[in-house]
Structures are given as C-alpha cells and as structure tokens.
C-alpha positions in Angstrom: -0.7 -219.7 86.6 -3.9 -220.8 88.2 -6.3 -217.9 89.7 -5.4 -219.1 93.2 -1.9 -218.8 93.0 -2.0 -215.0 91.3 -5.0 -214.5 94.3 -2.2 -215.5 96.7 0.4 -213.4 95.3 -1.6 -210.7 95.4 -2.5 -211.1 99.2 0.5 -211.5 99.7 1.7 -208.4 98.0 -0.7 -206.2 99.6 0.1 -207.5 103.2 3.6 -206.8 102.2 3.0 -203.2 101.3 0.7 -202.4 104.6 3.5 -203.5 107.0 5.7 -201.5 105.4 3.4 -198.6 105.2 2.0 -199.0 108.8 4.8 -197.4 111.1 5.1 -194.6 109.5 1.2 -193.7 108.8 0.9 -194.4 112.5 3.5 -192.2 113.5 2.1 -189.8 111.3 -1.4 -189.7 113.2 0.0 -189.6 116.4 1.9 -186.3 115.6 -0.8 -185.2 113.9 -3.4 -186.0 116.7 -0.8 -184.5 118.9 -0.8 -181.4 117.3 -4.3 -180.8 116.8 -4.8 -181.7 120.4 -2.1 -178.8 121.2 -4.3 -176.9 118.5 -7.6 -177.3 120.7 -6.0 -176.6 123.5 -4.5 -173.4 122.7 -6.8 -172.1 120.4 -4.3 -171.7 117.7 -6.0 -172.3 114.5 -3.3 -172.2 111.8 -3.7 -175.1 109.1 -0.2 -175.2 108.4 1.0 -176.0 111.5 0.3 -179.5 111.8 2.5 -179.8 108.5 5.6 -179.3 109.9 5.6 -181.5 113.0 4.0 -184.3 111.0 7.0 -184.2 108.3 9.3 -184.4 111.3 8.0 -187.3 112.5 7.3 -189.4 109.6 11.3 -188.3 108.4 12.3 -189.7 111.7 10.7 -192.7 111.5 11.5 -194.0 108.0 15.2 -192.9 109.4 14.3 -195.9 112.3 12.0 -198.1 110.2 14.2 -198.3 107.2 16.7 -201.2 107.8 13.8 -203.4 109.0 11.3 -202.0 106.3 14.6 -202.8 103.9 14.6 -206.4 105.5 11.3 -206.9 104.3 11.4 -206.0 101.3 14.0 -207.8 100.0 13.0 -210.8 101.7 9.4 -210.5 99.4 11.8 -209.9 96.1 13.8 -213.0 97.4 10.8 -214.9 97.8 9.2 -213.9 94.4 12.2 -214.8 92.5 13.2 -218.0 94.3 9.6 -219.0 93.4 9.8 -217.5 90.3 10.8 -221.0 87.8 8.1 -222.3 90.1 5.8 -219.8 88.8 6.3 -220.0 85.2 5.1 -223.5 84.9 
C-alpha cells in the first residue's frame, strides 16, 4: 500500500459518506429554518418545537433517500472488495 493509494481511498471514503449524509442534513435545515422562521414570525419561543418537525422530516427523507443511499453504498463495498486482491499487493 503506497501513501497515495490509502490517500485515495480515503478521499474516496469521505466523498462517499458526505453524499450519503447530504440529503438528509439538508432536509434537516430546511425544516429547521422553516420552523424557526414560523418561530420569528409568531413570536413563539419554545426550544422544543423545532424538534419535532425536524425528526419528521429527516424520518421522511431517509424513508425517500434510502434505496438510492442503499445503491451507493453497496456500490463503494463492491468497489472495495473487487479492488481488494488489487489492494493487498
């Protein structure tokens, strides 16, 4: 293993793991921004609320994100161990 190959892998790795985490942190800051704008608006300042909409939202969308977030990360594991007698040399 030279130090450009485990750099790579690791790039690699943490690309991987951001596009899986991006949907849902972004749909978590919408609601939250949503809320808090709701928040502002009516002058209602209880911390918990934003809590419950933003566990909604993030539930919903790892219900929609899952079989592509699935996709991905199988193809990354298929990758790594296709590549893997490559690796060991």
């Amino acid at each position: 293993m030279t130090p450009e190959f485990v750099t790579g892998f690791f790039l690699e790795a943490m690309k991987t793991a951001a596009l899986l985490s991006m949907p849902v942190l972004l749909v978590g800051l919408i609601a939250g921004v949503l809320v808090s704008v709701f928040q502002a608006a009516t002058q209602i300042n209880e911390m918990t609320l934003v809590l419950i909409p933003k566990m909604i939202a993030v539930g919903i969308a790892l219900i929609i994100f899952f079989p592509w977030m699935m996709e991905v990360m199988v193809d990354f594991t298929r990758n790594v161990i296709v590549n893997l007698p490559t690796t060991v040399r």
